[in-house]
matplotlib code that plots the C-alpha trace (Angstrom):
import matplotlib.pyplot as plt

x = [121.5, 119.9, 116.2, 113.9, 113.6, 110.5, 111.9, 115.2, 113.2, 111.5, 114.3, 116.3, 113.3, 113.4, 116.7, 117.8, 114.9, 116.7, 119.5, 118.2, 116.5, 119.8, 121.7, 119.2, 119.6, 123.2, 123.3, 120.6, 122.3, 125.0, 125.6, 127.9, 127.7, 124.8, 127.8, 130.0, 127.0, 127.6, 125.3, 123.6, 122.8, 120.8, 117.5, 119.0, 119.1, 115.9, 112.8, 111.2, 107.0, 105.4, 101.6, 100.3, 96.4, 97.6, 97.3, 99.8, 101.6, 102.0, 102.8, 105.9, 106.5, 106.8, 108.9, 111.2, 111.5, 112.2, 114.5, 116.4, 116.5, 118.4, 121.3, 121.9, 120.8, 117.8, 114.7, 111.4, 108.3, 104.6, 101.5, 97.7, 94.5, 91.3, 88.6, 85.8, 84.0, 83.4, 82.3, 85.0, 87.5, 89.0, 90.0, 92.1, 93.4, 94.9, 95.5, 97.6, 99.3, 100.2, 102.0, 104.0, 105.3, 106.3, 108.4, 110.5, 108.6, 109.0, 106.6, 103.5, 100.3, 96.5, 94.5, 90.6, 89.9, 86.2, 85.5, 83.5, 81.4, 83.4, 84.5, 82.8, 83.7, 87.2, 88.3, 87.2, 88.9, 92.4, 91.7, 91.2, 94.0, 96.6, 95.3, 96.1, 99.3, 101.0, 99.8, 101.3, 104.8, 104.4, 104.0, 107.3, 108.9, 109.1, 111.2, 109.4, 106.7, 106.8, 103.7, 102.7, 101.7, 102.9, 103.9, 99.7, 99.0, 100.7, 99.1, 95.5, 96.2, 97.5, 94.2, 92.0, 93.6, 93.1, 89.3, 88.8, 90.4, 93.2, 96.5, 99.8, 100.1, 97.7, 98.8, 102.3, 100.9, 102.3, 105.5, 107.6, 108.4, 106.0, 104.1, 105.5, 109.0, 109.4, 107.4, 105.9, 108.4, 107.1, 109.6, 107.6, 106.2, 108.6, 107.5, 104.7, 101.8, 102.5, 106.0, 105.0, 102.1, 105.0, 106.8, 105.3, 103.6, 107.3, 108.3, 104.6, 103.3, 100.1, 97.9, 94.5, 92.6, 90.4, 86.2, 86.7, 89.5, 87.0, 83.8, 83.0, 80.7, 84.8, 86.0, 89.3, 88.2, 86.2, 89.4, 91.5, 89.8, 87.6, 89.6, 92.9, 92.3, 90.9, 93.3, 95.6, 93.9, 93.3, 97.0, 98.9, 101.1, 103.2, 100.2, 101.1, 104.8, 103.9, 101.9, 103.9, 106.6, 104.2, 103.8, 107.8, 107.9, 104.6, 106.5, 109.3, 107.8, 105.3, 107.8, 109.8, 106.7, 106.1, 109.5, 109.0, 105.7, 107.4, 109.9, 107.7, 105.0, 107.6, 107.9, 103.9, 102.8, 102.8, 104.1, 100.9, 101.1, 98.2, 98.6, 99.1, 96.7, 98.8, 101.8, 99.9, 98.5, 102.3, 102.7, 102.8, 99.3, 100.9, 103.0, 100.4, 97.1, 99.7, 100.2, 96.8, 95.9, 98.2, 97.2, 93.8, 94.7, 96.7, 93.4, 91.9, 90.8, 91.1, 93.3, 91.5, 87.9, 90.2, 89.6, 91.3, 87.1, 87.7, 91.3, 89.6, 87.1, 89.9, 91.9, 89.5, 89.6, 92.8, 92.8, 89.1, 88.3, 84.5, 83.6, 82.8, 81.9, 83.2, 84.2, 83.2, 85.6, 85.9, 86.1, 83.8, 87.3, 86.3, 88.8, 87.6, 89.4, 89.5, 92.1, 93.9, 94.6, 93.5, 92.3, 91.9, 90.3, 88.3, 84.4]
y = [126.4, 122.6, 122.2, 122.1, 118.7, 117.6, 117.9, 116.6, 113.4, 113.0, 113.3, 111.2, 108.5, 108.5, 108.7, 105.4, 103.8, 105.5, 104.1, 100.3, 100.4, 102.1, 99.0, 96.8, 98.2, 97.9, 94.2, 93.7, 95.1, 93.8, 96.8, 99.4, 101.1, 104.5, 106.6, 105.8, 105.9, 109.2, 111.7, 110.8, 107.6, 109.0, 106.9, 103.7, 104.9, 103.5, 105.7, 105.8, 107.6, 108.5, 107.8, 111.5, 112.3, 116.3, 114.9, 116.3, 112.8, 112.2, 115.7, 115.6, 112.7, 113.8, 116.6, 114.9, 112.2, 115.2, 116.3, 113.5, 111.3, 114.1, 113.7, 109.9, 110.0, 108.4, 109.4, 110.7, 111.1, 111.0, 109.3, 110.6, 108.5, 110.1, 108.0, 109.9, 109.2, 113.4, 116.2, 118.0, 115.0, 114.8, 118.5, 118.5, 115.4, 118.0, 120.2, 118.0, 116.7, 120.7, 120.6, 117.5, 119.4, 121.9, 120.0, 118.8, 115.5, 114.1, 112.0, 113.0, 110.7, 111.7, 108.5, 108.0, 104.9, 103.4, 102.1, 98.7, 97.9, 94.5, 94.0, 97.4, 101.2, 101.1, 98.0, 98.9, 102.1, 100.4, 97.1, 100.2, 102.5, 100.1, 98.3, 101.7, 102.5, 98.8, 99.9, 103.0, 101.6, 98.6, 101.8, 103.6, 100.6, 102.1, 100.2, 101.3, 103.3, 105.2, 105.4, 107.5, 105.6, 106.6, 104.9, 106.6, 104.6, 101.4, 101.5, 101.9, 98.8, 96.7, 97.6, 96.9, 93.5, 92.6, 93.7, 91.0, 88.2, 87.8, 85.8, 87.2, 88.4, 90.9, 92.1, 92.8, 95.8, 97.0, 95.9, 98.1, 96.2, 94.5, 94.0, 92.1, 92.4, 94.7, 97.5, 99.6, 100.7, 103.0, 105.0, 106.9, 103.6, 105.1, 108.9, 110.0, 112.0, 115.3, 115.4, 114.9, 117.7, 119.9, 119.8, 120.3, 123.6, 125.0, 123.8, 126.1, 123.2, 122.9, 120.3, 118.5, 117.2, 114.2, 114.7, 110.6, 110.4, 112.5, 111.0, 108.5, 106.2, 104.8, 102.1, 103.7, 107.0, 106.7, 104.6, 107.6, 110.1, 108.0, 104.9, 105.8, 109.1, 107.0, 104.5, 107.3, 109.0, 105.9, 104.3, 107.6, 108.7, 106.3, 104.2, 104.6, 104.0, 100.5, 99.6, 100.0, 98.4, 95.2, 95.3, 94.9, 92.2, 90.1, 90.7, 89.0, 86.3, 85.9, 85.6, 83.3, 81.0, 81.3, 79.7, 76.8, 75.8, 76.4, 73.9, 71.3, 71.1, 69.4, 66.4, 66.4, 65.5, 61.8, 61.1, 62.5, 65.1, 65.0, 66.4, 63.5, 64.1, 62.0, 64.0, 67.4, 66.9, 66.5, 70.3, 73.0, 74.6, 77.9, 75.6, 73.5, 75.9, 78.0, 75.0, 74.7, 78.0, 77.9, 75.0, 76.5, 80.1, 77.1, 75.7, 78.9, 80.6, 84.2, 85.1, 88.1, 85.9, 83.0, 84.1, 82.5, 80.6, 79.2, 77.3, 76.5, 74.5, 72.6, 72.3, 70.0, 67.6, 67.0, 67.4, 66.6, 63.9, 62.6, 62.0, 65.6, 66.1, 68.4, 72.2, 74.4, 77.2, 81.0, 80.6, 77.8, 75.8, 72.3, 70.6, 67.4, 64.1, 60.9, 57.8, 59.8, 62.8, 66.1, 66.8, 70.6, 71.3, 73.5, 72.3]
z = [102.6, 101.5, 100.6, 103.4, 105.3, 103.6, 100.7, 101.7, 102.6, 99.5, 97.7, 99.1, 99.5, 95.4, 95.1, 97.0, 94.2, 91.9, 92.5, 92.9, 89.3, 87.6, 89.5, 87.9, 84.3, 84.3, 85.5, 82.7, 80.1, 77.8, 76.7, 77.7, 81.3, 81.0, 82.4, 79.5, 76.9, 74.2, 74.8, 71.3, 73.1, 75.4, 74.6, 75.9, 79.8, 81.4, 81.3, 85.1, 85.2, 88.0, 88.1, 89.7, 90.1, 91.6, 95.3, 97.5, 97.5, 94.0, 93.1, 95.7, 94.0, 90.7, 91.5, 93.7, 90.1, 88.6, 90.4, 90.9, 87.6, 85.2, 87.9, 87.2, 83.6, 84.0, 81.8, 83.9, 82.7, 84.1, 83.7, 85.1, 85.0, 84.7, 86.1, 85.1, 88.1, 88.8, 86.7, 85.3, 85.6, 82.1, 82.7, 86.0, 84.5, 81.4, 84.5, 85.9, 82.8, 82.2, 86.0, 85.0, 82.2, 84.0, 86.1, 83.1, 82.9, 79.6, 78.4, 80.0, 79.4, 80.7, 80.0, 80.9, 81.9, 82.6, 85.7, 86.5, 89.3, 89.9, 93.1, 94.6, 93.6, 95.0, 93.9, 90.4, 90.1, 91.4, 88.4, 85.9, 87.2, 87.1, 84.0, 82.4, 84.0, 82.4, 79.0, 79.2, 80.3, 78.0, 75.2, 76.1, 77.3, 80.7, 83.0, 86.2, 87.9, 90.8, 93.0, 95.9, 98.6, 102.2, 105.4, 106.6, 103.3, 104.2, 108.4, 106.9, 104.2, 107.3, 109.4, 106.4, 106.0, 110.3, 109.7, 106.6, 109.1, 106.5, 106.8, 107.3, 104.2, 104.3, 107.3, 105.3, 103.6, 100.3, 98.7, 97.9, 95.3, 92.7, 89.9, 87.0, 86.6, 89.6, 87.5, 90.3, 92.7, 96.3, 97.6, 100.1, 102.5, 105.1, 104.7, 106.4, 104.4, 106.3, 105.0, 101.6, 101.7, 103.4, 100.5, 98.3, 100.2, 100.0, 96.9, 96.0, 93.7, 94.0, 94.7, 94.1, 97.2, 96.1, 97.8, 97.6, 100.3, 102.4, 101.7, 104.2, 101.9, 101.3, 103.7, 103.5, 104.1, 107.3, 108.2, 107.5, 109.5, 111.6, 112.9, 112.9, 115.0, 117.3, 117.4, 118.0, 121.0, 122.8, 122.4, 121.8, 118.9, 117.2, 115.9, 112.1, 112.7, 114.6, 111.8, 109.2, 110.9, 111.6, 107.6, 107.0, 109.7, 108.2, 105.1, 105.9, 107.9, 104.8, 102.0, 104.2, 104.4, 100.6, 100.1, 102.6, 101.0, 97.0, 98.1, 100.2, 97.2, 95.1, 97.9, 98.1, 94.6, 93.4, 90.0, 88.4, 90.1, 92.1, 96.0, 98.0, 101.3, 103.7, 103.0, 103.0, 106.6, 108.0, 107.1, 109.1, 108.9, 107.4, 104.7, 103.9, 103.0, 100.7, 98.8, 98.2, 97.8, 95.0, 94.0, 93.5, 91.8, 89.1, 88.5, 87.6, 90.7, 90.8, 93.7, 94.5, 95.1, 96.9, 100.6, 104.0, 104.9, 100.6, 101.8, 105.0, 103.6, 101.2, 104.4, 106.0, 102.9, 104.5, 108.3, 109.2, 106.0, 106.9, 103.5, 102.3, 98.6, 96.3, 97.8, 94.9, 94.9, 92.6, 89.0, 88.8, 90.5, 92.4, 95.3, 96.0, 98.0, 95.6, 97.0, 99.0, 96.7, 96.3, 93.1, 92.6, 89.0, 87.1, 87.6]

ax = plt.figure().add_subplot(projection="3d")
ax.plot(x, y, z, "-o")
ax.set_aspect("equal")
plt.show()
């Protein structure tokens, strides 16, 4: 008899990840294939960590990595954060560590991190959390990190991103891909939180449940049990399955406008490479503001300060041109209109 169907899908959800990053390691290397590598040789095959804070999610995670890796020769090991943000923190996160071990994981790493206040509580924790998660793979020379995040995950980043008014890319969710150098990989963006939870209720791991995910001071969290529930009673089941599915498609439509405008700034720049507004207005809308948001992050604007109403404003340098003076943008960045060129610049 197989594993039971949660677990089948987990599994399988890793291994197909698996698979793509051992692909990616061969290609890369000049060396010889891992499946021909002496056993003593071991240390080259590519080491692949899990970032787990005990939730149901990450720990099905973790024991589907552990599970999985050892059968392609792949090295697994774990990482958790501790946040310090609750009483007792620093020892669930040895808790936790202990678990990881116990799944084979090898290394583990429990790191405390302190959190900001920068961009509000949650957006804090995230800067710490995955500030802490590159050093530990830049410290075992990890080749990837697997995170946790779920197709409920994915529908609830998608509604977040309709409520700010964002573009298209917002509305494409998570990658399931990214980070620098294709770091963090996540498997489970077509799994469903339930099946994860399942599985790991009959694999008898058990788990941590965060009071933050249920403590409706979080956007997130009154989303989770609040908004979607609703959504769900008043358009009928199937409401997290459409959304993620509107992610992939914004996704695809988003990267495909990411190109256009890469390859259209080239043809909009004079020989001093200033933007050149005539040729900018000719754009497509959609082509044109990602050159200039671009154009702007360059310059030194922090992309996560640069909203849609920033580009806006720079926009109508171009399209409505009354004589506006300089749009004073994040990071102290200025865009202003001088001869018929748009001069984006630090201030």
């Amino acid at each position: 008899m197989g594993p039971h169907p949660a677990v089948a899908a987990i599994r399988l959800a890793v291994r197909h990840v698996l698979h793509d990053i051992l692909n990616e390691h061969q290609t890369s290397s000049k060396g010889p294939r891992l499946f021909e590598q002496p056993s003593h040789e071991r240390r080259s095959s590519p080491l692949v960590l899990v970032a787990c804070s005990g939730g149901a999610d990450s720990m099905a995670l973790a024991s589907a990595l552990a599970f999985e890796a050892p059968k392609l020769g792949i090295r697994a090991g774990a990482v958790t954060v501790d946040h310090g943000l609750q009483a007792g923190s620093d020892l669930r996160a040895e808790e936790v560590a202990l678990r990881l071990r116990e799944l084979g994981l090898d290394p583990v790493d429990s790191v405390a991190v302190t959190v900001g206040r920068e961009g509000g509580p949650e957006a804090a924790a995230r800067d710490a959390r995955y500030a802490a998660l590159d050093a530990v793979a830049l410290h075992h020379g990890a080749t990837a990190i697997l995170l946790g995040h779920t197709r409920d995950d994915q529908a609830e980043t998608v509604l977040l991103g309709l409520a700010r008014g964002s573009g298209i890319r917002s509305l494409s969710g998570m990658a399931a891909v990214s980070g620098a150098d294709g770091r963090y990989r996540r498997p489970f963006l077509q799994v469903d939180r339930q099946t994860a939870r399942k599985a790991c209720m009959v694999q008898s791991l058990p788990v941590w449940d965060d009071p933050h995910n249920a403590d409706p001071a979080y956007t997130r969290s009154r989303l989770r049990h609040e908004g979607l529930p609703a959504l769900e009673k008043a358009l009928g089941k199937g409401v997290v399955e459409a959304l993620a599915r509107t992610a992939q498609l914004s996704r695809d439509d988003a990267d495909a406008l990411d190109t256009w405008a890469s390859q259209a700034e080239t043809s909009v720049r004079d020989a001093a490479g200033l933007l050149e507004c005539a040729k900018l207005y000719v754009l497509p809308p959609a082509v044109r503001r990602r050159i200039l948001r671009r154009a702007a992050i360059e310059a030194g604007a922090p992309a996560g300060s640069l909203f849609a109403r920033h580009i806006e404003e720079v926009d109508r340098l171009i399209t409505g041109w009354r004589g506006q003076g300089v749009i004073n943008l994040p990071g102290k960045v200025v865009a202003q209109r001088q001869g018929g060129r748009l001069v984006i610049r630090q201030g």
